[in-house]
N, C-alpha and C positions, 0 to 999 in steps of 0.2 A: 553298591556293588558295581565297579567296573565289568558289564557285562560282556564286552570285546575280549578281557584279558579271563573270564572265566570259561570263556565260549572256546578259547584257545587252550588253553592251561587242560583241558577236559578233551581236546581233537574231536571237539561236536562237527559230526558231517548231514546232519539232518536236526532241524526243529519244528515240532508241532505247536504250532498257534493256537490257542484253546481259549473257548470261553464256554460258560454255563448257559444253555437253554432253560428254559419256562421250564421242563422235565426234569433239569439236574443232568441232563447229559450233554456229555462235552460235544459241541462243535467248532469246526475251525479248517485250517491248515495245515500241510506239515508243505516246510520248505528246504532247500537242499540251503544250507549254512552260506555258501558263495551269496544266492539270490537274496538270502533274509539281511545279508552285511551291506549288500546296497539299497537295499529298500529306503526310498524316503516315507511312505507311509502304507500301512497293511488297511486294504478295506473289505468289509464285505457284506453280502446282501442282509438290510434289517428280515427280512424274513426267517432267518437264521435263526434267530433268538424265538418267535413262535413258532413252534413245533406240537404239534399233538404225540401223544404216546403211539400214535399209531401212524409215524411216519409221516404224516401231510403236512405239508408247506403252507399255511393258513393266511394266502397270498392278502384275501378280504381282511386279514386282519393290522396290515399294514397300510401305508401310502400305497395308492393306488400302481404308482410308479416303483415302488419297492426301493426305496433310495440306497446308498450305500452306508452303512457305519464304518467310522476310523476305528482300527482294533490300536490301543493301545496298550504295550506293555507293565505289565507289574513285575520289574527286575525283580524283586524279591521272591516271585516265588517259581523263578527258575531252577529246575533239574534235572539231575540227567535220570533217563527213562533206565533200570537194571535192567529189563529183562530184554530188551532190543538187541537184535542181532549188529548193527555197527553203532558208531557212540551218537546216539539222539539223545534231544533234553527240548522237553516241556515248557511252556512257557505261557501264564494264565494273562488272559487282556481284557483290558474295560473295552466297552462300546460306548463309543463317544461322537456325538452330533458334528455336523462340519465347523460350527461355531464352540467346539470344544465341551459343551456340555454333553450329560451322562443322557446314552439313551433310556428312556424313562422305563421300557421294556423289559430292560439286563437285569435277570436278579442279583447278577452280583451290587449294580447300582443301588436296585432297592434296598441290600442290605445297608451298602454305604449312606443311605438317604437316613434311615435308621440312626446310626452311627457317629454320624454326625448332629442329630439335637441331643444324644448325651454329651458329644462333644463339649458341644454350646452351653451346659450346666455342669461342665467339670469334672464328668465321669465317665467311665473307659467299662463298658460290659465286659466278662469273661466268663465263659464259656466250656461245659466237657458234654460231650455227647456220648453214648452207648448207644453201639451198632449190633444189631442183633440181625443174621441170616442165616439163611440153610443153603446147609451143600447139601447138593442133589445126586444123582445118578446123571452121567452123562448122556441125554434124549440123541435121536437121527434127527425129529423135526419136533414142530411146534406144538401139533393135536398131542403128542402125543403124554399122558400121564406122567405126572409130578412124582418121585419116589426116592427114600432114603438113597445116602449111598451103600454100599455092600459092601459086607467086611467090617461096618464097626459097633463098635457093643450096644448103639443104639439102633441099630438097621432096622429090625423087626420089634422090637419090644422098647418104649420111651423108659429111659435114663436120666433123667433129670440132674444136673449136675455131677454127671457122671466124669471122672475123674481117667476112666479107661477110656470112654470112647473121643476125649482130649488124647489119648495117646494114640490111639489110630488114627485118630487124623494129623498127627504129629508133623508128618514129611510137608504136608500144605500149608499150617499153619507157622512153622519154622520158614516158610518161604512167606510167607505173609507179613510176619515180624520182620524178617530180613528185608527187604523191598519198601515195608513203611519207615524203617533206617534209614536207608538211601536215598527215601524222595521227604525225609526230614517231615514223614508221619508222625508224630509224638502215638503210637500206640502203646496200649499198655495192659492192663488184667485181661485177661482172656477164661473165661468161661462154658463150657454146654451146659448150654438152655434147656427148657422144657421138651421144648421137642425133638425129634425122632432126628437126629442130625443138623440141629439148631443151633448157634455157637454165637457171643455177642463178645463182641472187643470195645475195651472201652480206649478212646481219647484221654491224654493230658489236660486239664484247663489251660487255658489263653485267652489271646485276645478272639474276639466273635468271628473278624472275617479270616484271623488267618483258620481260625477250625473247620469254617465253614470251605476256606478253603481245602484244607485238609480231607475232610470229609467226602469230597466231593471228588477226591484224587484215590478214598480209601477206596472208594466200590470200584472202580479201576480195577486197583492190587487185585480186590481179592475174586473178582471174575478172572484175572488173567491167572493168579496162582493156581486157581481150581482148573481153568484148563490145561494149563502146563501138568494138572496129574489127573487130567484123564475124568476129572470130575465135572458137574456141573454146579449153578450157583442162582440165590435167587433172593432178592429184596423185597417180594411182592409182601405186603402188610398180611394177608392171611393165605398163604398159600395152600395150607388143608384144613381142611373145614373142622375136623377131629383134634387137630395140634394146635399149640400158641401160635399165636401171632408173634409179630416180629416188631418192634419199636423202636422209635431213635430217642429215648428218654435227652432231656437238655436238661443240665444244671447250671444255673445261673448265678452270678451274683453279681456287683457293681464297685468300683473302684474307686475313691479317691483322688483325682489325677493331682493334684496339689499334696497330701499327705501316703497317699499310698496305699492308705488302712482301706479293711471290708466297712461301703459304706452304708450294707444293712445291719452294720455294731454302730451302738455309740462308744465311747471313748472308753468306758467302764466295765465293758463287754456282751450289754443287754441288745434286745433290739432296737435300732431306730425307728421311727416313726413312718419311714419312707419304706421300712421294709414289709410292714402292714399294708399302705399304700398302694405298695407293687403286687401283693400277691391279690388284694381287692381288683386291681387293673386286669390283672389273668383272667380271675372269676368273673369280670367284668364283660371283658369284648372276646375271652377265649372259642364258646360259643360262636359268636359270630364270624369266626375267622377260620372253622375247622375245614373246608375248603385246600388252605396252605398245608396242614397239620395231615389231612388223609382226603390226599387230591385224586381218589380215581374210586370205581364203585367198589373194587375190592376191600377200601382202604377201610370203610364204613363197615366192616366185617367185623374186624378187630375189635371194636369196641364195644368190647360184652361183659354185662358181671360175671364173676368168679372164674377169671381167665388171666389175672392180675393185667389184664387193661382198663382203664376207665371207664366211665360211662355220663360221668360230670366233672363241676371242676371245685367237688370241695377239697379241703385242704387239712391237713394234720402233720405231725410230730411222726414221722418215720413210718408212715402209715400207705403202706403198698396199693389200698383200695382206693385211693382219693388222686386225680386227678393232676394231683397237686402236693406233693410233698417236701416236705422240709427235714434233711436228714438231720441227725443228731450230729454237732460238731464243735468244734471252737468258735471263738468269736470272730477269729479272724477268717475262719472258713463257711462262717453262714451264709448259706444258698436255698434256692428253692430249685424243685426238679420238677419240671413241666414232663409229668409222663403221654400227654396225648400225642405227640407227634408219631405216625409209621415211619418204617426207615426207608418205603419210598417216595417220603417227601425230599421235596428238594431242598438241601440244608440250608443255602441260603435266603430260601422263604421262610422257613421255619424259625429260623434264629431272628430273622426278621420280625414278623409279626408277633414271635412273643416278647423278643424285647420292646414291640412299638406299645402291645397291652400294657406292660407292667412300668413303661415311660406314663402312659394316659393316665392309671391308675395312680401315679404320683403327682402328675400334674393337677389331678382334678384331686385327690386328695383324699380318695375313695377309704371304704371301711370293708374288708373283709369280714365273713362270717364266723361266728366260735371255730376253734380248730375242733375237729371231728377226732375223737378217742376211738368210736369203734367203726363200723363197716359203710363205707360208703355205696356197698352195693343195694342197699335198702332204701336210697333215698331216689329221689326222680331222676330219671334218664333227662340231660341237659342239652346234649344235642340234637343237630339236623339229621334225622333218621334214613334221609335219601339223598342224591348228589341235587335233585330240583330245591330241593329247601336250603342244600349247603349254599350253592349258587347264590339263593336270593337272597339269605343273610351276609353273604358277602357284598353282593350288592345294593345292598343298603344301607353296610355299615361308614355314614359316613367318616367319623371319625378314625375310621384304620385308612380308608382312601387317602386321608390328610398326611399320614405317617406314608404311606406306603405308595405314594403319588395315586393320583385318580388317572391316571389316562391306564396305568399298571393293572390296576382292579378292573378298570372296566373291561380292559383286552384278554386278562386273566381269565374272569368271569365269561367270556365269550367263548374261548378254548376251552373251556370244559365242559359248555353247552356243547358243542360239535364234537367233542367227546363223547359224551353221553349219548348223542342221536346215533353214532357210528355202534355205540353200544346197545341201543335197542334195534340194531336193526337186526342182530344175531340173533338168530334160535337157538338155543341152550341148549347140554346136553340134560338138566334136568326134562325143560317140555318135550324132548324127544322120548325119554325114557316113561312118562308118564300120561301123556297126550297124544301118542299115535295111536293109542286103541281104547280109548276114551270115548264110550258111548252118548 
């Protein structure tokens, strides 16, 4: 892409420099179009990239001097912002060392780190995510109660797949499709969820990092569509204790870079070998890695039986309980669906570490368990039950450190200790409600 002649063609008078933090949320720039055309190079503080959910600059988690990253452009996945009042346009950047390597930090790197040893054995991941959120009621601040919006046929009473309260919310989500159009979102089905004003959009498949790109631009859209009507909006993994949870289900499969073909088919339409392999590699280090997949204490909410969230990582034939499913499809469409991730993981950890499993899982050559006919909710709870345990299986796992660099996990793993400490240091409204007059 000639980016001079599209920056022109388009009378862009402002561009936001963006890249992804450790949280999935975008940091960066915006600069006035004059200053960004003579730039010889954009940098900014490595601290930028560690960020805790709660705002803090996790200076200790960098060089001591906080050195600067070269933001470098990804022309391609320049856009123009719809909803901006004059014409700005977006524009996503790697962070890259002074000697041109990736900083090892950047998840968008991580994923590339990933992406690169499929590379190296001839195949190209692809990718569809389901985004599952709730629109809320517009809050004044922060303490204040979580609650339906008002006005649609799910407000007070759960409608599940409710085809009406899609029509009430009609005017936001027409704005939500429109806008994913514009910034060349592939969105597509659109659904209400189980819950009380729950709604899940799903993605196109592609390639891993433009979805992950994608993704990462969708929770964007759809906070700002919801406030342009008045509404509010919310990714949190279990936001009421009573309703679903909310998931970014991943479907995967692998490519062929030489022939093209699905390369968990062989030639005659069965499964490949590699594609047992992969789904062993899931069941394998999935576990260990749940950390990326449901990175905050809320996240570890979500995964309860008889809630259609997981609770392990067996695997079956179109089978909603299991951790791990494998839809019913063609040969040329067979994939597996990694239901554990929330959807406020950050996408490209997420897409990250499960394709790094199900790369292990082929390299080592592993053996999945029978596929599960009935109820996965009966068998053992698989995971880290607290964020102390998620932590330390991350930190031990060394074989995902190797995929996902070891300076990444160990700095990961540090931000969400100091997460966790900023989290126990709250009193709850439950111990207020049950503990101030506790004899």
């Amino acid at each position: 892409m000639d980016m001079n002649a599209w920056l022109e063609a388009h009378a862009i008078r402002k561009i936001e420099c963006l890249f992804p933090d450790m949280t999935g949320t975008a940091r960066g720039k915006s600069l006035p179009i004059e200053t960004f055309r003579n730039l010889s190079e954009l940098r900014f503080p490595m601290v930028g990239v560690v960020q805790s959910v709660t705002g803090d600059c996790l200076q200790e988690l960098v060089p001591e001097v906080d050195p600067d990253m070269i933001l470098v452009p990804d022309t391609g996945s320049l856009r123009q912002i719809p909803w901006a009042k004059e014409p700005t346009a977006l524009l996503i950047h790697d962070c890259v060392h002074e000697d041109g390597s990736l900083v090892e930090l950047a998840p968008r790197n991580v994923l590339k780190r990933v992406l690169a040893r499929y590379e190296a054995i001839g195949l190209q991941p692809v990718v569809a995510p389901e985004m599952e959120f709730y629109f809320l009621a517009a809050r004044t601040h922060a303490d204040e109660p979580l609650s339906p919006p008002v006005g649609t046929a799910s407000s007070e009473v759960r409608q599940p797949y409710s085809i009406e309260t899609l029509a009430s919310l009609e005017a936001v989500l027409d704005d939500i499709q429109r806008y994913c159009q514009q910034l060349n979102i592939q969105a597509d089905t659109v659904l209400h969820e189980v819950g009380r004003g729950q709604v899940e959009i799903n993605l196109l498949h592609g390639d891993a990092l433009a979805l992950a790109d994608q993704t990462f631009l969708f929770k964007r859209v759809v906070k700002e569509a919801a406030r342009q009507h008045g509404l509010a909006c919310t990714f949190m993994a279990k936001p009421f204790a009573e309703d679903a949870g909310s998931a970014m289900h991943i479907h995967q499969s692998l490519v062929d870079a030489k022939t093209g073909r699905n390369a968990f088919s062989t030639p005659d339409g069965g499964d490949a070998p590699r594609f047992a392999h992969y789904i062993a590699g899931l069941q394998r280090y999935l576990p260990d890695a749940i950390l990326l997949l449901a990175p905050y204490v809320n996240s570890l909410r979500r995964l309860a039986p008889y809630t259609a969230a997981p609770i392990n990582v067996e695997w079956g034939v179109d089978n909603r309980t299991c951790g791990l499913r494998v839809p019913r499809s063609s040969a040329a469409a067979r994939r597996v669906e990694n239901r554990l991730p929330g959807v406020d993981a950050n996408p490209y950890l997420a897409m990250a570490v499960t394709l790094a499993c199900g790369l292990l899982g082929m390299q080592q050559e592993l053996m999945p368990t029978p596929a599960l006919t009935d109820s996965a909710y009966g068998r053992p709870f698989a995971f880290p039950r607290t964020m102390h345990e998620a932590i330390d299986r991350l930190a031990a796992a060394d074989a995902l450190a190797d995929m996902l660099g070891p300076h990444f996990v160990k700095t990961y793993c540090e931000l969400k200790t100091t997460e966790l400490k900023a989290f126990n240091r709250e009193v709850t409204p439950w111990e207020m409600r049950y503990l101030t007059h506790a004899v």
